[in-house]
TISETI-297972 format. One record per residue (C-alpha): residue number from 1; x negated, z negated, y. Coordinates in steps of 0.05 Angstrom, whole numbers, plus 5000, padded with zeros to 4 digits. Last residue first. Example, Ala and Ser with C-alpha at 12.3 -4.5 7.8 and 13.67 -1.06 7.14 Angstrom:
<atoms>
  pos    px    pz    py
    2  4727  4857  4979
    1  4754  4844  4910
</atoms>
This chain:
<atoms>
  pos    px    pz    py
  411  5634  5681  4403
  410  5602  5750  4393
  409  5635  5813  4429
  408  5565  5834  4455
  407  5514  5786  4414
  406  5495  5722  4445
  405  5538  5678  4396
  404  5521  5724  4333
  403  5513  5672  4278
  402  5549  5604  4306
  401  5506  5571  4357
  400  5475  5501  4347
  399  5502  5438  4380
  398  5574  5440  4345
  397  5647  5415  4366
  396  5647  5430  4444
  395  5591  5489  4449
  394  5642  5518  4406
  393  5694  5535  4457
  392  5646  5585  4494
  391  5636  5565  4562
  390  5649  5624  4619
  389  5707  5584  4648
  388  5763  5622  4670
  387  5757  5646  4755
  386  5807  5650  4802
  385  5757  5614  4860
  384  5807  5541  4856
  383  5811  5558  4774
  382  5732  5551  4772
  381  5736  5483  4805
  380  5794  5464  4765
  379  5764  5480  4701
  378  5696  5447  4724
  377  5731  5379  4729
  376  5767  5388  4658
  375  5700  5397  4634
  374  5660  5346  4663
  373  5724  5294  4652
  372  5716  5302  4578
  371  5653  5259  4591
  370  5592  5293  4554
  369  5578  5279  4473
  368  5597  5344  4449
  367  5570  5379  4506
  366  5504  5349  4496
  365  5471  5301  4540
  364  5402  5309  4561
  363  5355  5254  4557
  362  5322  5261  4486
  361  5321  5214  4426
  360  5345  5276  4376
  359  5419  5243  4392
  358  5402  5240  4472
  357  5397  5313  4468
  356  5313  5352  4484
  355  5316  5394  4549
  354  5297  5331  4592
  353  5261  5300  4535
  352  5214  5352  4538
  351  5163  5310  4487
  350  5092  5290  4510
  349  5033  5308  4488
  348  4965  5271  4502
  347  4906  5316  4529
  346  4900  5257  4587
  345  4932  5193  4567
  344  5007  5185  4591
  343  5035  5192  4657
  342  5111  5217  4662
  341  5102  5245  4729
  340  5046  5288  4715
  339  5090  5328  4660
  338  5148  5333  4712
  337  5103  5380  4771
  336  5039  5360  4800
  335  5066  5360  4866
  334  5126  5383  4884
  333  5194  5404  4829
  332  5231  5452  4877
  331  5272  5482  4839
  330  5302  5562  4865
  329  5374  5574  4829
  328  5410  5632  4808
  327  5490  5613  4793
  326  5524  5665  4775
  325  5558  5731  4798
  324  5631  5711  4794
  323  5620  5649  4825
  322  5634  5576  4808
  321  5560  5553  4773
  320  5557  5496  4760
  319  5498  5440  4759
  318  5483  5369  4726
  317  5452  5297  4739
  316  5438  5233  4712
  315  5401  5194  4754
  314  5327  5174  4723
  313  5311  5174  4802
  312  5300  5112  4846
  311  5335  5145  4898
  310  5356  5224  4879
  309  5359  5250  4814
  308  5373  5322  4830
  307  5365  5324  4902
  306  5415  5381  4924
  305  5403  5437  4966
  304  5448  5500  4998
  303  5427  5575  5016
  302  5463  5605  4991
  301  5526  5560  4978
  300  5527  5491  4957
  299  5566  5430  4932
  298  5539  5368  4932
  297  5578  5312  4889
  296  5559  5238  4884
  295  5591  5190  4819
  294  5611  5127  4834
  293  5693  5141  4837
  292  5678  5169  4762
  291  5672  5084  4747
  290  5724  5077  4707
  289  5677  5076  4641
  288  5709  5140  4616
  287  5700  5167  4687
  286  5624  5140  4683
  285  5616  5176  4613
  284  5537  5172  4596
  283  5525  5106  4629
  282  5537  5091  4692
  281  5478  5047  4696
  280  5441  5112  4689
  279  5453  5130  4763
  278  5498  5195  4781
  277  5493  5260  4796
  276  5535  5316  4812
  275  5517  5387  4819
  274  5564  5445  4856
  273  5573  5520  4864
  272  5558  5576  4888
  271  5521  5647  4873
  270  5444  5666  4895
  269  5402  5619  4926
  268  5424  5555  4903
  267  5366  5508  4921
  266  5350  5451  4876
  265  5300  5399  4882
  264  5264  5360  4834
  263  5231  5300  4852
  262  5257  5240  4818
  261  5256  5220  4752
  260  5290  5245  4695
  259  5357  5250  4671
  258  5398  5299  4643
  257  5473  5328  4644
  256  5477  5393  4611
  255  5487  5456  4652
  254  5541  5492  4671
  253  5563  5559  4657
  252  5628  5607  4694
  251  5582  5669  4699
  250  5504  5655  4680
  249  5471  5596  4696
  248  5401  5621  4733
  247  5333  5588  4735
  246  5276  5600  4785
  245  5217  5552  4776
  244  5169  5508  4815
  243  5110  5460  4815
  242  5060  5451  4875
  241  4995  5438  4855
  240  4972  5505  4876
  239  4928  5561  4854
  238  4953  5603  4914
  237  5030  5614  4865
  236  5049  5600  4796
  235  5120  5624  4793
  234  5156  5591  4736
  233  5211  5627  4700
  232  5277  5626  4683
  231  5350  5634  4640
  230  5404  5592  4613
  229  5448  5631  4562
  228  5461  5561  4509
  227  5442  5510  4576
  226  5393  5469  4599
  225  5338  5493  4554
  224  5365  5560  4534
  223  5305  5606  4558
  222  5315  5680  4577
  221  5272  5707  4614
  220  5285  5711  4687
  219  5276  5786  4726
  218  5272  5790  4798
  217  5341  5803  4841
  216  5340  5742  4882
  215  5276  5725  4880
  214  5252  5787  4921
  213  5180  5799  4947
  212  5152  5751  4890
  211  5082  5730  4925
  210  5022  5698  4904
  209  5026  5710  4825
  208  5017  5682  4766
  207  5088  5683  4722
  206  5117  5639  4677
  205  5157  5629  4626
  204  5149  5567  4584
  203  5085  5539  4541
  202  5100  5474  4570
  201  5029  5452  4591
  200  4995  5521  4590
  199  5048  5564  4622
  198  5067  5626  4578
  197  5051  5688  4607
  196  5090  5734  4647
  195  5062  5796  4681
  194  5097  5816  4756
  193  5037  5808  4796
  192  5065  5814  4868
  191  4991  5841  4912
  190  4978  5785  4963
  189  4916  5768  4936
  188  4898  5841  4915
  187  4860  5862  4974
  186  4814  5808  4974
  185  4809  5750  5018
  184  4776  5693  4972
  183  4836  5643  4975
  182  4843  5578  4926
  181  4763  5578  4910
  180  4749  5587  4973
  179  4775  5534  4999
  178  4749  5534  5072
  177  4736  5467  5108
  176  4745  5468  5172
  175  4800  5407  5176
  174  4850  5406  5231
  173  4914  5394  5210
  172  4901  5341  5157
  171  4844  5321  5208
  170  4886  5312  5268
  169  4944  5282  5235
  168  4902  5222  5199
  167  4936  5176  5155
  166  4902  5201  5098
  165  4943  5185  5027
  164  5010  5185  5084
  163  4992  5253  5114
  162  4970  5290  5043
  161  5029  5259  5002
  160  5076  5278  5060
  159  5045  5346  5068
  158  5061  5372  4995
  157  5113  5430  5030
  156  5173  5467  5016
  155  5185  5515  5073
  154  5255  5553  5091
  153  5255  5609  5135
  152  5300  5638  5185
  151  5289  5707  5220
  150  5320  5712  5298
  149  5339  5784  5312
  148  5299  5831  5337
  147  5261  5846  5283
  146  5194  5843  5252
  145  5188  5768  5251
  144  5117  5747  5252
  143  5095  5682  5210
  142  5012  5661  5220
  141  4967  5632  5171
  140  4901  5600  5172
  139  4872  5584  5103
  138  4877  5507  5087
  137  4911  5512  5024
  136  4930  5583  5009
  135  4999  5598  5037
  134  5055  5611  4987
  133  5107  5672  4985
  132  5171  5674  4964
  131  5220  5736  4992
  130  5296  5731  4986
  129  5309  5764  5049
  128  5249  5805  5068
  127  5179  5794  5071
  126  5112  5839  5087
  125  5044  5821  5074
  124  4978  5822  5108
  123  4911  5803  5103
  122  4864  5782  5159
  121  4782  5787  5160
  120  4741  5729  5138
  119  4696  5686  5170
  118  4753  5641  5194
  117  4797  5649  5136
  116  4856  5685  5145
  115  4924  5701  5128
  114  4975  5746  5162
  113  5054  5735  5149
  112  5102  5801  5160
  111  5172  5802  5179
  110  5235  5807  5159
  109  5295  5767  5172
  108  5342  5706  5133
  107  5328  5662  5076
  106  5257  5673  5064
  105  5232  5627  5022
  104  5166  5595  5036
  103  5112  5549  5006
  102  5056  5509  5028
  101  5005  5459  5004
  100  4974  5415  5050
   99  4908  5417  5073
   98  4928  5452  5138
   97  4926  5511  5187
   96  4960  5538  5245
   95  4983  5599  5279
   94  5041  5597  5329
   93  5106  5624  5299
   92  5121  5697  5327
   91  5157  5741  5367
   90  5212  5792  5354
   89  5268  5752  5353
   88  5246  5687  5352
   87  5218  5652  5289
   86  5264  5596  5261
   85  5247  5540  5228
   84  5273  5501  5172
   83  5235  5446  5139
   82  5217  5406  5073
   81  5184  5348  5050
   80  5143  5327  4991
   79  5114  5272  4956
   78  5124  5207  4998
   77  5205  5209  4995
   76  5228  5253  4950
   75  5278  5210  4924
   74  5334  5228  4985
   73  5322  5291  5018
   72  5278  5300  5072
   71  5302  5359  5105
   70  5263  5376  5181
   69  5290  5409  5230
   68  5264  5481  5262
   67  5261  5523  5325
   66  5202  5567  5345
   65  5138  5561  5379
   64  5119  5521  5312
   63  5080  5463  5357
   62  5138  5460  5411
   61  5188  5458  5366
   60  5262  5470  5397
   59  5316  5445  5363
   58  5355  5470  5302
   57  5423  5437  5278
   56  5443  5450  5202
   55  5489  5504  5184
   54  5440  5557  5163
   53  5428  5500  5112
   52  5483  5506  5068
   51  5519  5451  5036
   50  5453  5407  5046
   49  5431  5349  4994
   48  5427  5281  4963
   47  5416  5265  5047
   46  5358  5249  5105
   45  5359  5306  5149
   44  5300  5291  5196
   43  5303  5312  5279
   42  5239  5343  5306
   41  5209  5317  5367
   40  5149  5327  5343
   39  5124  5259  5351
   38  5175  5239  5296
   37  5149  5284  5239
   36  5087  5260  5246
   35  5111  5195  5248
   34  5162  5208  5184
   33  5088  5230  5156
   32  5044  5170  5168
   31  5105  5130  5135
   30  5160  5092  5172
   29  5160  5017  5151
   28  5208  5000  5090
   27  5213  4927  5088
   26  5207  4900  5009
   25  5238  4838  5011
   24  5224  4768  4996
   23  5197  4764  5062
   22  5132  4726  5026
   21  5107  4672  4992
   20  5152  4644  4941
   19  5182  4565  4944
   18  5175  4510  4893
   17  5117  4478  4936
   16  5118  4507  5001
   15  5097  4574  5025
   14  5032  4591  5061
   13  5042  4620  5126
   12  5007  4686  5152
   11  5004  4690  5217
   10  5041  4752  5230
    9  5013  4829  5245
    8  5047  4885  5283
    7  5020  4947  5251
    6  4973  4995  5308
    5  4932  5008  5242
    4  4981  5025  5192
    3  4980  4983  5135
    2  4970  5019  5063
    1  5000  5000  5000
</atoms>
């Protein structure tokens, strides 16, 4: 636990006897990073999530030269934050530099983002809607909107671990230090590298590459973790720390509640819908246990966030899709991804228990075993857009698929 250095300091008093030393509290100070935030004059979104977040209020940011607020949802406090800014109309965010990671999605405008070392000569890339791209740590970097219209982009960032591990603005943001090993200025850098390969701590989908011009549209393996049809990948991106995937329900799905702790973000970019998400102590069927009334529900458009396990995480927590074209999401997991999170020795396995059923000693619910409120919730949803669930019946009475489930006119 750090103490900041302008902290307001008591005489300490020694308790007496019988009695504990101390508030008997835990106070929750701001962090270097809500203060870096704060002398910005940027306001801070603190929620489970964001309906939509061309919605939320934008100021002026003098540092950006745009306009922007910051999201810090709740449970991903101290590992990563989130903004929105917006570049003007044909102008341009100020240049800058940093030894956090960064990542963008592009969810309104085109433009072009130039990268740099300062020895080295500037690349270039274009961006539409849809586009994710990641900065090299540390590299300069500078956002130009090719329009005249105002172009809106979301960033997912690992600057609240670097800020509050620090405590030192001025050299988080102004370090010299070039990583070379993370950007070395060729041509190809910001080449999309559309090869998949299986990731080496999960062995899932993913592919290695700097920029995906078009997420919304881009190809997702198949995969059936968190649902029977649920499909993604992992985009590996400036050799970075920072964990995430794009997954996809298909047409009137949901996924199986889970738990795990916190961290992971969802963004819906392409569809609707809604997650809820509830603590443990609810057990596995809070309506059957009266308490439904506890349970917290986002729902979401493009481009709308929830925290999946939010506060002290293991929350459970599931999504659904209620549009006729899906439910394609972008997951934010931060640093280090799940398999840090969970500790353990190093080159020690550890199962998936967030894909793996509660009955095979996992932490995913199946569809037998869910509240029969889920479903009859979802029904309504889906009936309120004109839509007939998309779940098969057997997913209800069995855990494996009958021969021929996924093939055309299968069950």
């Amino acid at each position: 636990m750090g103490v900041e250095p302008n902290a307001k300091l008591f005489e300490w008093q020694e308790p007496d006897q019988g009695k504990k030393a101390g508030f008997g509290k835990w106070k929750n100070p701001q962090s270097p990073y809500d203060l870096f935030i704060e002398a910005q004059g940027l306001e801070v979104h603190r929620d489970i999530g964001v309906h939509k977040v061309q919605d939320l209020p934008l100021k002026p940011w003098k540092r950006m030269a745009g306009k922007g607020i910051a999201i810090q949802l709740l449970g991903t406090e101290g590992m990563y934050g989130l903004y929105v800014v917006e570049v003007p109309g044909a102008g341009a965010l100020n240049a800058e530099r940093h030894i956090y990671e960064e990542v963008f999605y592009v969810v309104e405008g085109r433009g072009t983002t130039e990268v740099w070392h300062d020895k080295s000569r500037k690349l270039t890339f274009e961006w539409g809607p849809g586009s994710l791209f990641a900065i090299p740590l540390n590299a300069w970097h500078q956002i130009v909107n090719a329009t005249s219209s105002p172009a809106l982009l979301l960033s997912a960032t690992t600057a609240p671990t670097i800020m509050n591990l620090v405590r030192d603005a001025d050299f988080v943001m102004n370090c010299p230090y070039e990583f070379l090993n993370r950007f070395d200025g060729s041509n190809e850098y910001f080449k999309p590298v559309e090869d998949v390969f299986a990731d080496p701590v999960r062995g899932l989908a993913m592919r290695k590459t700097n920029i995906i011009p078009d997420i919304l549209t881009c190809e997702l393996p198949r995969d059936n973790r968190r649902a029977f049809d649920y499909r993604r990948i992992e985009p590996h991106m400036a050799s970075a720390n920072f964990y995430m995937k794009i997954a996809q329900y298909q047409t009137g799905q949901y996924s199986k509640a889970h738990k795990h702790a916190s961290g992971a973000i969802l963004v819906c970019i392409k569809g609707k819908g809604y997650s809820q998400t509830w603590p443990e102590t609810l057990g596995m069927k809070p309506w059957e246990n009266g308490q439904g009334d506890k349970v917290r529900r986002q729902t979401y458009e493009p481009v709308g966030m929830i925290s999946a396990a939010p506060m002290r995480g293991d929350w459970y927590h599931q999504h659904f899709g209620t549009d006729p074209e899906g439910l394609r999401l972008l997951v934010f997991d931060g640093p280090y991804g799940p398999a840090f999170r969970r500790g353990g020795a190093p080159g020690a396995d550890s199962s998936d228990l967030g894909a793996t059923d509660t009955r095979d000693g996992g932490n995913a619910i199946s569809y037998i075993d869910e509240d029969p409120q889920v479903r009859k919730n979802y029904e309504t949803a889906l009936a309120a857009e004109g839509m007939k669930t998309g779940m098969p019946t057997w997913v209800y009475t069995q855990r494996i698929p009958p021969e021929g489930a996924f093939m055309p006119g299968g069950v």
